[in-house]
C-alpha atoms as one frame of an Amber mdcrd trajectory, in Angstrom:
protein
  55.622  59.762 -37.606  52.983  58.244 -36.183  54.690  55.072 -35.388  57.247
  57.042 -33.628  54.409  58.742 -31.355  52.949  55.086 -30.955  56.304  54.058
 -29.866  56.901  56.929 -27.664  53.542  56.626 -26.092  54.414  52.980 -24.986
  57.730  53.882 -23.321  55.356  56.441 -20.838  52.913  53.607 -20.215  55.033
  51.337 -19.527  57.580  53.824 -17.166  54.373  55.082 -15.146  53.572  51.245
 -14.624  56.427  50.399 -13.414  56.352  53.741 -10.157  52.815  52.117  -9.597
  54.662  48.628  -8.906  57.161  49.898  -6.992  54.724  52.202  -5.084  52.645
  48.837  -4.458  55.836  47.029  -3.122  56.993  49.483  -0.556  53.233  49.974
   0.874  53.056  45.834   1.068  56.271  45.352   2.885  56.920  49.310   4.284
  57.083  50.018   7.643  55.200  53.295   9.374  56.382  55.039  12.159  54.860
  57.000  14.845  55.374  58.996  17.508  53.767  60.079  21.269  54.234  61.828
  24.317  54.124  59.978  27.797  51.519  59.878  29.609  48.948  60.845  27.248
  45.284  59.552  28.459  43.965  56.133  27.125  42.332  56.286  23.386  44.452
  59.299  22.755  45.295  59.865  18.961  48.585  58.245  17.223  48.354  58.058
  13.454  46.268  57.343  10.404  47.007  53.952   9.717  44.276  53.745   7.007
  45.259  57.133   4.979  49.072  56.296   5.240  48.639  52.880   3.647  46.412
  54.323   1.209  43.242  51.976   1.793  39.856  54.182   1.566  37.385  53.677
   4.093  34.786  51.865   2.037  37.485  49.592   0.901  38.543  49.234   4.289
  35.239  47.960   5.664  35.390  45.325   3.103  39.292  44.200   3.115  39.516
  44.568   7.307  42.374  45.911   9.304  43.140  43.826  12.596  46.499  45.341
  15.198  48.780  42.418  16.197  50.345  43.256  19.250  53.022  40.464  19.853
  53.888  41.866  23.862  52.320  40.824  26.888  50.747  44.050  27.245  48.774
  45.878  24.582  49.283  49.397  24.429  47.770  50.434  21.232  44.498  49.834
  19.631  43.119  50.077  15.927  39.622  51.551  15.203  37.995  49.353  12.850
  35.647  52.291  11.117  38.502  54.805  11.047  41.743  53.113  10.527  42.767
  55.288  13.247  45.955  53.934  15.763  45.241  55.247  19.236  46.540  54.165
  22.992  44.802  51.402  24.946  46.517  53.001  28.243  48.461  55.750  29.625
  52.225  54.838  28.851  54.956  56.034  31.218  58.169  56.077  29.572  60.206
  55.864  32.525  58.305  52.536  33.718  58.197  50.824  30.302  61.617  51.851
  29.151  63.532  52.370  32.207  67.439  51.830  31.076  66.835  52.289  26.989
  67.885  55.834  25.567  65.095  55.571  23.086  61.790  54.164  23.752  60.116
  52.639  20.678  57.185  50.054  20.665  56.156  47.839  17.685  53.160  46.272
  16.829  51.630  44.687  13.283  49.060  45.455  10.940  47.323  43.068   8.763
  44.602  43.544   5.923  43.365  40.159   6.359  41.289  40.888   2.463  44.261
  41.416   0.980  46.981  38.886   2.897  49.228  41.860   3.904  51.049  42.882
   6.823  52.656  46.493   8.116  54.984  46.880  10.679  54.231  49.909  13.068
  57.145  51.603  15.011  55.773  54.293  18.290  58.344  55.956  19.600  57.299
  56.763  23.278  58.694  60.770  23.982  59.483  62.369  26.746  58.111  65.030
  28.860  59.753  65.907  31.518  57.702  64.780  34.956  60.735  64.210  36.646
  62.430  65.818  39.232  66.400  65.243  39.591  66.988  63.284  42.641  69.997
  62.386  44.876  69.932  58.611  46.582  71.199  60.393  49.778  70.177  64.407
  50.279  73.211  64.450  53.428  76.572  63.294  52.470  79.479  63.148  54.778
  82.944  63.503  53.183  86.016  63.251  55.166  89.457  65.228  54.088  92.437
  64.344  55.346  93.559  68.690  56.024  97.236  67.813  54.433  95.313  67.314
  51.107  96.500  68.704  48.293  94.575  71.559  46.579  93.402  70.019  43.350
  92.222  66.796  44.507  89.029  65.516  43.375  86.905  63.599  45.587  83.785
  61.992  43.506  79.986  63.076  44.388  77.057  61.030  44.323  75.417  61.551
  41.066  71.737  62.368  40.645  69.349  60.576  38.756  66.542  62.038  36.148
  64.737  59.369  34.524  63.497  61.461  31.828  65.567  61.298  28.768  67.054
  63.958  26.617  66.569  67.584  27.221  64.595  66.451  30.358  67.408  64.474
  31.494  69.919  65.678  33.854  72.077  68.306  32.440  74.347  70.137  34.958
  75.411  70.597  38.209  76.126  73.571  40.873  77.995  73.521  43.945  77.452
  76.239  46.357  79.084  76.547  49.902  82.774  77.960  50.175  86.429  79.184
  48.877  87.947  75.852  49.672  85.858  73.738  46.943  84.925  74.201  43.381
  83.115  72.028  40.891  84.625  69.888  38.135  81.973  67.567  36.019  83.488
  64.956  34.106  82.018  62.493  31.184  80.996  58.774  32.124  82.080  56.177
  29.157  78.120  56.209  28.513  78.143  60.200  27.788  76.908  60.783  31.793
  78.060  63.456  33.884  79.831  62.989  36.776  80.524  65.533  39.418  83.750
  65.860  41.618  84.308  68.054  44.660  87.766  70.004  43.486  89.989  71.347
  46.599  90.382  74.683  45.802  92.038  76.316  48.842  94.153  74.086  51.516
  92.309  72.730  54.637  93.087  73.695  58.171  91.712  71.967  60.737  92.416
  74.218  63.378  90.885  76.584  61.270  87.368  74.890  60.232  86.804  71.465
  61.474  83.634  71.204  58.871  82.506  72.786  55.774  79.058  72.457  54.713
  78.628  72.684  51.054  74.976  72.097  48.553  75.001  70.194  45.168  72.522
  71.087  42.910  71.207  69.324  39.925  69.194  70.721  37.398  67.774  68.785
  33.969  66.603  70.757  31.094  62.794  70.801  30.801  61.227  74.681  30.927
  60.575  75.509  33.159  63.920  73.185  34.381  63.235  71.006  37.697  66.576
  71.054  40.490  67.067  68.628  43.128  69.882  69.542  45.917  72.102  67.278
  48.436  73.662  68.696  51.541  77.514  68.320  51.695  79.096  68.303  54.706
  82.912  67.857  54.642  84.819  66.789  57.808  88.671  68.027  58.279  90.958
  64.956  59.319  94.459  63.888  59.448  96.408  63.091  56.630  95.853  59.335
  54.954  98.566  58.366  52.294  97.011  54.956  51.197  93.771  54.081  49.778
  91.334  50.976  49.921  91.891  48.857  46.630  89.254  46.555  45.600  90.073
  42.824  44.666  88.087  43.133  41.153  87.050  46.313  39.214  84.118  44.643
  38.329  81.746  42.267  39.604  79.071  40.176  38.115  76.089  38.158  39.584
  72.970  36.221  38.255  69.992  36.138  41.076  66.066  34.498  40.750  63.299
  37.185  41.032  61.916  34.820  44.331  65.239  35.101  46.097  63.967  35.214
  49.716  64.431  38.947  51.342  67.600  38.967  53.530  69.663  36.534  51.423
  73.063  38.238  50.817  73.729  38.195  46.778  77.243  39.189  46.606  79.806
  40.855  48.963  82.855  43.044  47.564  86.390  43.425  49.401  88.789  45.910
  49.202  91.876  46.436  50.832  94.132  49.477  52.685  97.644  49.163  53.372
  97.025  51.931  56.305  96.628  51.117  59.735  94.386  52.095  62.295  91.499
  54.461  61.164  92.996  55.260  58.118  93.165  51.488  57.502  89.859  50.809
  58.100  87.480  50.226  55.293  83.627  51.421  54.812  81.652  50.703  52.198
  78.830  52.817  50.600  76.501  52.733  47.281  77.751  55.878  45.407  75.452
  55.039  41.840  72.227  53.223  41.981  69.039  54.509  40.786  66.471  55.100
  43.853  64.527  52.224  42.729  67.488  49.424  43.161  68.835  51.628  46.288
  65.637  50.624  47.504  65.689  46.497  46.503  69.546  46.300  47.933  71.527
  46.872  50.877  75.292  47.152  51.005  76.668  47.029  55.178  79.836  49.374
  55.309  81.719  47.056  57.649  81.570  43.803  55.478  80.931  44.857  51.976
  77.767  42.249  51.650  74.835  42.874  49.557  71.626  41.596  50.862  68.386
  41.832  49.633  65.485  44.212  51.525  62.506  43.758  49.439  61.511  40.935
  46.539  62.603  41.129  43.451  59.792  41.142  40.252  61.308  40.450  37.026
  58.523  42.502  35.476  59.908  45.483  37.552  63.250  45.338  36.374  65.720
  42.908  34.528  69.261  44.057  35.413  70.478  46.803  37.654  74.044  48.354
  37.963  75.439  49.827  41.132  78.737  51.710  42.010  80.474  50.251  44.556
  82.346  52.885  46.845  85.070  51.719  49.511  86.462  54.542  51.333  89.340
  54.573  54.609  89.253  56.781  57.459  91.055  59.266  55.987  88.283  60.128
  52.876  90.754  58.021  50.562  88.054  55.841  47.922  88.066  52.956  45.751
  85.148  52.611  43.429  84.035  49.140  41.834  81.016  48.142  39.798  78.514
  45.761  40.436  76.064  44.140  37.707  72.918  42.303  38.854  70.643  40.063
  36.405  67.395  39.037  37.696  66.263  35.909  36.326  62.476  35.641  35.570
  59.745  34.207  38.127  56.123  34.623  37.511  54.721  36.428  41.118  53.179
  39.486  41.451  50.828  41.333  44.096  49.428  44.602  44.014  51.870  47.534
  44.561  50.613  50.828  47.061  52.430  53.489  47.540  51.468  56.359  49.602
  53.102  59.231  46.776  52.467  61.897  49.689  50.968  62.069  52.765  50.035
  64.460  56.153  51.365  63.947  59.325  48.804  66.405  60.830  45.567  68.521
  60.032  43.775  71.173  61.675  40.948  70.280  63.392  38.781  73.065  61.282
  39.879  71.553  57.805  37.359  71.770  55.734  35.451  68.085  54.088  36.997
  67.710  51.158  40.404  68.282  52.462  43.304  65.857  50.848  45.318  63.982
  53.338  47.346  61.641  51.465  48.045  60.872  47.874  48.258  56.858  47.348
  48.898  54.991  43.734  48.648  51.759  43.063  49.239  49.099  40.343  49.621
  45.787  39.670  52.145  43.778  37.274  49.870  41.016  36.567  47.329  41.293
  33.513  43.611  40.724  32.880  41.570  40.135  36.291  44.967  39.612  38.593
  45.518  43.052  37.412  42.411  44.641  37.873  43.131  46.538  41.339  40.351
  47.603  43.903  40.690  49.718  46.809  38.985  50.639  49.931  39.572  52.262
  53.668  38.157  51.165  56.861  35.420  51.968  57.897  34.397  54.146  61.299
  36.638  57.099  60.121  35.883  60.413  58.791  37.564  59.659  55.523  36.691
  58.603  52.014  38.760  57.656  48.260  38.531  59.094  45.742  39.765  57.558
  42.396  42.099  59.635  39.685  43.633  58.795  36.460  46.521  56.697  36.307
  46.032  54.068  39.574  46.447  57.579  41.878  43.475  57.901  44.559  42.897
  60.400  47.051  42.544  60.373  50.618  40.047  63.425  51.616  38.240  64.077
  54.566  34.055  63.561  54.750  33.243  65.725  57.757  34.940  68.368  59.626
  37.320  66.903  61.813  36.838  67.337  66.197  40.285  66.956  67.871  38.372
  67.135  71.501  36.560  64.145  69.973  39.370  61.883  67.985  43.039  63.437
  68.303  44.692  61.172  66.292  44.095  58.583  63.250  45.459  55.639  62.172
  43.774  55.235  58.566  44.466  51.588  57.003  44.541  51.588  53.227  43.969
  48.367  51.417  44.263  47.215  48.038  43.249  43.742  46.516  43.509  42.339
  43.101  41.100  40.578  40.948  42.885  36.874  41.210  41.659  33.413  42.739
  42.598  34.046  45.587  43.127  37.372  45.557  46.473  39.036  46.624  46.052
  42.107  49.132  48.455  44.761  50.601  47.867  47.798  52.899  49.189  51.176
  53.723  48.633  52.658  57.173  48.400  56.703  57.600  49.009  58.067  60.797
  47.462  61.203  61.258  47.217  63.701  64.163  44.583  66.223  64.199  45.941
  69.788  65.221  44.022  71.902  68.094  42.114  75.605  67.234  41.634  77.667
  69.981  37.523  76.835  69.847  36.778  76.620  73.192  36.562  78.931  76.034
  37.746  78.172  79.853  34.489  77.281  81.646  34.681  77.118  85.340  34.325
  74.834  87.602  31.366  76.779  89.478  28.835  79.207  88.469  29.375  81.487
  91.071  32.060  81.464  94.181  31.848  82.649  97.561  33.680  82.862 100.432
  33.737  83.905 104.346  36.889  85.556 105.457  37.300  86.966 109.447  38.007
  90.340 109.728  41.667  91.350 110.535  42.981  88.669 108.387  46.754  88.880
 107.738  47.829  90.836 104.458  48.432  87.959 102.254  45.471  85.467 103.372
  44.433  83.168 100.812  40.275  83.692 100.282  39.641  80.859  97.794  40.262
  79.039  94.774  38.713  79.268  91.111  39.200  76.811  88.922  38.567  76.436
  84.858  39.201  73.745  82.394  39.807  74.272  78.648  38.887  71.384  76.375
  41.793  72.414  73.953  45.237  71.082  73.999  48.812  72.555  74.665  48.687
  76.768  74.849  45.292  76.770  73.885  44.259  74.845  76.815  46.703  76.863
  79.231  44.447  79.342  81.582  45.090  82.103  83.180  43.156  84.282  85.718
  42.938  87.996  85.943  40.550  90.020  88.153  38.047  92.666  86.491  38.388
  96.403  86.694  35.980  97.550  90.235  36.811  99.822  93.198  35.895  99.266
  96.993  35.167 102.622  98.659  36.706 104.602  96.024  40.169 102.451  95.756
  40.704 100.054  93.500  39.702  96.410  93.755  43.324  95.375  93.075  44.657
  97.102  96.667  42.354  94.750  98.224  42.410  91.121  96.603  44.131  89.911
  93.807  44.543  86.246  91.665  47.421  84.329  91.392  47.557  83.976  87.510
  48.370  80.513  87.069  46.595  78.782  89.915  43.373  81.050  90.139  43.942
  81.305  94.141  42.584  84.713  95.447  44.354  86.262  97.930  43.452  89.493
 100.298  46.175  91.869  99.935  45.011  93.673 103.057  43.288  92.966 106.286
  39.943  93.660 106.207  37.568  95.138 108.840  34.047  94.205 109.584  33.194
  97.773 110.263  34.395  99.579 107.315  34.031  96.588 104.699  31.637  93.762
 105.068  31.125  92.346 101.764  33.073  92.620  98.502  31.707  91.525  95.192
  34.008  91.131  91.928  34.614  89.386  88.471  37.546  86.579  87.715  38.002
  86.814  84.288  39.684  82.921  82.690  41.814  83.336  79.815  43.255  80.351
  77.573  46.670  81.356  75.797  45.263  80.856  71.994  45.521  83.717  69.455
  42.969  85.203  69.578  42.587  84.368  72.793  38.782  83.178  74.779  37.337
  84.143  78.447  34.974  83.286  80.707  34.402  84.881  83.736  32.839  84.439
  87.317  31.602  86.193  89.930  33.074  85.950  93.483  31.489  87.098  96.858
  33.747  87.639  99.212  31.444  88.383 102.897  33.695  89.759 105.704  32.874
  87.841 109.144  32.865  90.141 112.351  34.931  89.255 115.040  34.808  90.008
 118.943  37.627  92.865 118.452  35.927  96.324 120.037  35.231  96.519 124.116
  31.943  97.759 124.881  32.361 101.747 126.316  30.723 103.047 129.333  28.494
 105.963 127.947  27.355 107.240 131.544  28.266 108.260 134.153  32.370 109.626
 132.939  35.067 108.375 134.569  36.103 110.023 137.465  38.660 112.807 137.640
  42.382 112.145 138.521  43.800 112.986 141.608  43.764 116.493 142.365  40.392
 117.337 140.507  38.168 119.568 142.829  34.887 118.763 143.742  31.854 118.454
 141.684  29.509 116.339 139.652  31.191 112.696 139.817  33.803 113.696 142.052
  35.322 110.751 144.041  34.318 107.682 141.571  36.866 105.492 140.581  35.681
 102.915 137.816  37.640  98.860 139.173  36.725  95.932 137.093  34.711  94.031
 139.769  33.684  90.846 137.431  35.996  88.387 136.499  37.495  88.000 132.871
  36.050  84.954 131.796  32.427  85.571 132.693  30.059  84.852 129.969  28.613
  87.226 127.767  25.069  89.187 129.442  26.602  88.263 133.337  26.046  90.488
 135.591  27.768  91.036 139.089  26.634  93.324 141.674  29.253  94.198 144.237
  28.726  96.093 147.381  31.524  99.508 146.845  32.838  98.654 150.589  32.195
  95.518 152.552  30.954  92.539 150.415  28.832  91.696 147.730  24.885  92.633
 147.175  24.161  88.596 146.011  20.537  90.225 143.745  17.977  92.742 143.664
  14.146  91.768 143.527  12.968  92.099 139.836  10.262  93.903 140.741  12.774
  96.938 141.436  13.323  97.964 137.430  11.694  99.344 134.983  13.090 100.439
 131.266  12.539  99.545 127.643  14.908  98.223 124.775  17.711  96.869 127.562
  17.957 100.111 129.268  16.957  99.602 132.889  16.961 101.791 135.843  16.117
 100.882 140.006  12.764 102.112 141.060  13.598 102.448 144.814  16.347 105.063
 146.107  19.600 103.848 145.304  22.591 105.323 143.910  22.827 103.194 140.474
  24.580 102.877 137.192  23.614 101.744 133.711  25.803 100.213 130.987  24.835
 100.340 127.479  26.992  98.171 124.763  26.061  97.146 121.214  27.615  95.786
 117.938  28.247  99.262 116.307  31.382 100.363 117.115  31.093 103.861 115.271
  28.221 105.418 117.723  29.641 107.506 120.573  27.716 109.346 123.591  28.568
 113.212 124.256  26.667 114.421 126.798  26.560 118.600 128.166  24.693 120.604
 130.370  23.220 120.050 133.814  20.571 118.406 132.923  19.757 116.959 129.485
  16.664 114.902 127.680  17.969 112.857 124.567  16.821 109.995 122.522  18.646
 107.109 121.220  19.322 106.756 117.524  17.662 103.938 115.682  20.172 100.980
 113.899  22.292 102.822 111.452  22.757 100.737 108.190  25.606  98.396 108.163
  28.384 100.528 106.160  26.915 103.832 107.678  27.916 104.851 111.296  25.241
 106.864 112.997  25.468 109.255 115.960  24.122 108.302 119.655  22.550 110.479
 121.706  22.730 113.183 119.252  26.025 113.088 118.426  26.858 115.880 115.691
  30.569 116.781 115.066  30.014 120.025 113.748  27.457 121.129 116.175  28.084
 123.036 119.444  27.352 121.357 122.929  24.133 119.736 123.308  21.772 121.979
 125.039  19.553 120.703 128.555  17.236 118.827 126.039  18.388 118.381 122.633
  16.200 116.029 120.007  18.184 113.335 118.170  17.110 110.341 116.093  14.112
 107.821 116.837  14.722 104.568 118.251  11.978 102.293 118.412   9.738 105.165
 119.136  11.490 105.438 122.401  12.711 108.150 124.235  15.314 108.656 127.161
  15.170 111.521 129.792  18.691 112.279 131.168  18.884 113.437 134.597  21.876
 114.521 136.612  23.868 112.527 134.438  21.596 109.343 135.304  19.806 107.658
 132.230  16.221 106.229 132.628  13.709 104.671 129.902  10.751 107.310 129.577
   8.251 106.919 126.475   6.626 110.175 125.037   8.057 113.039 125.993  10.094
 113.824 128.827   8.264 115.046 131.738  10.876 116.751 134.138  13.906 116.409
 135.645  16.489 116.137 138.443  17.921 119.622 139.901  21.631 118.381 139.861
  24.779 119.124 138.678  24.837 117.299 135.112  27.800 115.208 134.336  29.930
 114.777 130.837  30.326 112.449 128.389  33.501 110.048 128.181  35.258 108.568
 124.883  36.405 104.566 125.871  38.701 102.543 124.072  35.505 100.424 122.838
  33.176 102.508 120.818  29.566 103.365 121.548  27.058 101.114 120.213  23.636
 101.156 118.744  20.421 100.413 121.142  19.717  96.981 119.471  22.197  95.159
 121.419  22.319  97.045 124.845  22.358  94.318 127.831  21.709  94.964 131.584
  23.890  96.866 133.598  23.312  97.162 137.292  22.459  99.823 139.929  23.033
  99.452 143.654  24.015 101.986 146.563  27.800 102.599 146.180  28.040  99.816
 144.191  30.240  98.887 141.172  29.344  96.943 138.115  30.681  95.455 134.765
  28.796  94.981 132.022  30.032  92.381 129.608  29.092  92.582 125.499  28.469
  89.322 123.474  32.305  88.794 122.836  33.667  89.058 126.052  35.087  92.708
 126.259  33.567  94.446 129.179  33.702  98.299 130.513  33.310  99.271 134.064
  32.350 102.043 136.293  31.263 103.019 139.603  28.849 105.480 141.140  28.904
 106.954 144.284  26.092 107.134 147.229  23.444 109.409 147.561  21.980 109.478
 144.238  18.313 109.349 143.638  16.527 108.560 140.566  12.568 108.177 141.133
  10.581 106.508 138.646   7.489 108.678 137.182   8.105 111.602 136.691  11.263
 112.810 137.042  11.780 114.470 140.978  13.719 116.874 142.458  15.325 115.671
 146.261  12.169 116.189 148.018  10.016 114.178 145.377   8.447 116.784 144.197
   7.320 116.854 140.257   9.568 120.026 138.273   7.908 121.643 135.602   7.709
 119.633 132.444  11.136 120.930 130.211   9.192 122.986 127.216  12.375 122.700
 125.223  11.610 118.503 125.513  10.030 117.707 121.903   7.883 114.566 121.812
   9.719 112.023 119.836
């Protein structure tokens, strides 16, 4: 029994040696895989090297693990202490593997103590950063309106360059009841969507029917591109373009110069005229080769745009499309190898950009998203970048090659309106290559300042009895801002002018600034206006200034002086009494100057002067000392005092200078009082007094000391009004003489008195000379 259990024993022994070996085998020549997302940051985590070949970490120091990466990039890296695989760079699986279905990268793993090697398999994954994109976002079909319903017309496909779920997955057509949707499967699994005729065309009908093509992947949340459809209603087409070959092939050098022509297709139509003319058009590529080739639709060649890298891209495909006038197609493919040439220069792209910013952007403020790379390795790989200086801009560097444009000040579009920011790049070679980007950028306008005049203050003179209408003056204000912001327009400020509003007088043309009088003024009623222009720009909200405008009102010669004494003489027919027989003639000629005076005898000829020494009177009122029959004439510059004059005989004063806007009474004028009385007090004029006597008017000061026993005479109303005693001129006296007395503007009144009147000179006399009694109802003034 015991040599059975020794023999039994043996058999387990030598069975549990033999899983060891076969253990040992598969871990010396096993392979591990891996997997990781794109895009995952550099020195991210991918496996445990170290733990899944079973090697502890003190044994690991000693035997050594060492990552043979046989690419021309290195993408993973092995921690020596850990065993740990990690990435040596962000991978994008799009970029690395742009045409394979699954990305996988190898690399080797050698414990150089114990002369073995692993193989490592990453699988790349994807995520889905993609957006599904059409080549062309407007298409233009033509349909022929005697198609059939049910015919397909093929759609340009869109392109997701992530892979699986992320990858494109359906389509949706909206627009409609003429079209549906049919998707059909490519030879490579691919979907490929057709534009179904649902309902029969009719021109007459609709001439165009715009239609949108949506493609959505399968990522959550799922990204959708769209293209605009627009289909155009034709005449019917019975024969379509047939290409010479279904499929053409062509082998080109990455340093093919730009603008060589690789390859040019033909097909044919058996139609004539439009519908027999042929136009050819890319219907597959990816956007990357739509950007590398150009097909022309009248020949069908295929030229190069931009240089060719071999590094970019080995092979592309494109789907040739040759259509007729009549929206009849022929499709044909084309298949491109790039053979390899070692060239590369750095690569920027501006990702996304502004075309304009507001002026009050804050610093900081991203204007453009740029990326750049380089092919090349090691130093000719190592990218720098930098602006120019002298503009309010600075980079800043992301992850991934991607740098920022952002703003380092508050922008000032009154200072710089526009920018033209140059972007550079430059790699680390001997010598190094370079390449730019330019960003145009215009800086928008904010309403931030306010219309500022041209003046601080306006004035103007306007004559009085200007026409209704008159333009006064012109303001004028400037806004620094641009377009509405900058557009100013004047408005006047609430005010009245003797109790009616300031708009009945004046007003501003809004969009010129031109102030107009909307009446005609008069010097004697209005003689100065004051008021506010108010300057408004057409921002929201909007800013004001305003001005002040004095507007003076010039006088002007239009009021004839009046006669105050004596009145005019009755009309024929009037019985006798005080001033009966005097006629009032103009005796002076029109265009005498202003203060002439002409003396005139009343019958034969003319009195040529009388001595000086003859007058006496104060503030321009003069009177004859010696016995004549005389006159006086009194004018001035107010044209609101009148002279009323009752009773035989009368003492009165003259009235001192009313203010300008305040007519004043002469000679104690007082519409609500009765008759004047024989000596009646008024107002003070330059402490001066006047004693009327018989209707005659000589300068006394004091008080009036007598008077003349005669009939008194009455006051006449002239055209011209009465005027204050600051401007009286001369008038003349004379026996039976006439006179006109002429004010500063040339209007004149006349009069006449007759013979026999006698005015002595201290005190006032009665007809014999002899002194009356002193009036005691005369107050001293």
């Amino acid at each position: 029994s015991c040599a059975i259990r020794g023999r039994r024993r043996g058999r387990r022994e030598r069975a549990l040696l033999w899983c060891v070996l076969v253990a040992a085998w598969e871990a010396a020549w096993g392979q591990l895989r891996y997997s990781v997302p794109e895009e995952m940051p550099k020195g991210s985590f991918v496996g445990d090297v170290a733990k899944d070949l079973g090697l502890e970490l003190p044994a690991l120091r000693e035997r050594g693990l060492r990552l043979l990466d046989r690419g021309r990039t290195q993408y993973f890296s092995l921690h020596g202490k850990t065993g740990h695989l990690v990435t040596a760079e962000q991978i994008d699986r799009e970029q690395l593997c742009r045409l394979a279905e699954k990305c996988v990268l190898r690399c080797e793993v050698i414990v150089e103590g114990e002369m073995k090697f692993y193989e490592i398999e990453v699988e790349i994954t994807d995520i889905n950063d993609n957006v599904p994109g059409f080549r062309d976002v407007e298409t233009e079909l033509i349909m022929s309106e005697t198609t059939s319903p049910g015919s397909r017309f093929p759609l340009a496909r869109a392109h997701d360059p992530d892979s699986g779920a992320n990858s494109l997955q359906r389509y949706e057509l909206s627009g409609d009841e003429h079209f549906s949707l049919a998707v059909q499967a490519g030879p490579g699994g691919d979907q490929r969507p057709e534009l179904v005729l649902a309902k029969a065309l009719d021109r007459e009908e609709a001439a165009f029917h715009e239609l949108v093509l949506r493609a959505s992947d399968g990522g959550d949340p799922a990204r959708t591109g769209t293209a605009r459809i627009r289909v155009a209603v034709l005449d019917a087409n019975d024969n379509a373009p047939v290409f010479g070959q279904a499929e053409y092939t062509v082998r080109v050098p990455e340093d093919v110069p730009v603008g060589s022509t690789l390859l040019t297709v033909t097909a044919t139509d058996a139609d004539e005229g439009m519908n027999g003319h042929v136009k050819y058009s890319l219907k597959k590529a990816t956007e990357f080769a739509s950007k590398l080739f150009h097909l022309d639709a009248e020949t069908g060649a295929i030229t190069l745009v931009r240089s060719l890298d071999f590094e970019e891209g080995g092979s592309y495909e494109l789907e040739v499309q040759a259509h007729d006038g009549g929206g009849l197609f022929d499709t044909a493919k084309v298949a491109m190898t790039v053979t390899d040439v070692n060239d590369n220069a750095p690569e920027l792209t501006v990702s996304s950009a502004l075309s304009e910013i507001s002026e009050d952007a804050p610093s900081g403020t991203v204007v453009a998203l740029l990326h750049v790379q380089d092919r090349d390795s090691g130093a000719n790989g190592e990218v720098r970048c930098s602006l120019d200086g002298g503009v309010p801009f600075r980079l800043r560097s992301s992850q991934g090659g991607y740098y920022r444009v952002v703003t380092s000040r508050e922008l000032d579009r009154e200072e710089v309106a526009e920018y033209n920011v140059t972007v550079r790049a430059a790699d680390g070679g001997s010598p190094a290559l370079r390449s730019s980007a330019v960003l145009a950028l215009r800086v928008l306008d904010v309403n931030d300042n306010a219309p500022v005049f041209a003046e601080a203050r306006y004035s103007a003179r306007l004559p009085e009895n200007n026409a209704a209408g008159a333009l006064v003056l012109t303001v004028r204000a400037a806004d620094a801002d641009w377009g509405q912001n900058a557009r100013v327009r004047y408005r006047l400020s609430e005010g009245r002018v003797r109790g009616a509003p300031l708009s009945s007088y004046v007003s501003v043309q809004a969009e010129t600034g031109a102030l107009y009088a909307l009446r005609s003024f008069d010097y004697e009623e209005v003689r100065e206006v004051g008021l506010w222009v108010r300057a408004e720009d057409g921002g929201a909200p909007a800013l004001s200034s305003n001005v002040s405008v004095r507007l003076v009102i010039v006088d002007e010669n239009d009021n004839a002086p009046q006669v105050l004494y004596p009145p005019p003489a009755p009309g024929p027919g009037a019985g006798a009494g005080a001033g009966a027989g005097w006629a009032g003639v103009e005796l002076a000629p029109r265009s005498a100057e202003p203060g002439a005076l002409v003396l005139l005898a009343a019958g034969s000829g003319a009195l040529r002067g009388v001595p000086a020494s003859h007058f006496v009177g104060i503030d321009g009122v003069r009177a004859f000392l010696r016995s004549y029959s005389h006159e006086v004439s009194l004018t001035a510059d107010s044209r609101k005092s009148q002279l009323r004059l009752s009773g035989g005989s009368c003492c009165d004063t003259l009235p001192a200078r009313p203010p300008p806007d305040e007519p004043a009474p002469l000679l104690g004028e007082d519409p609500a009082a009765a008759p004047v009385s024989s000596c009646a007090r008024t107002s003070r004029l330059r402490d001066a007094s006047l004693c009327c006597c018989s209707g005659l008017a000589a300068p006394r000061p004091g008080r009036c000391r007598g008077g003349v026993r005669s009939q008194a005479g009455s006051a006449s109303r002239g055209n011209a009004p009465a005027a204050a005693a600051s401007g009286w001129r001369e008038g003349s006296v004379g026996p039976g003489l006439s006179a006109t007395a002429a004010a500063g503007g040339g209007t004149r009144a006349d009069f006449a008195v007759p013979p026999g009147q006698v005015l002595p000179h201290s005190p006032c006399a009665g007809p014999g000379g002899d002194a009356l009694p002193t009036e005691p109802s005369c107050p001293h003034m």
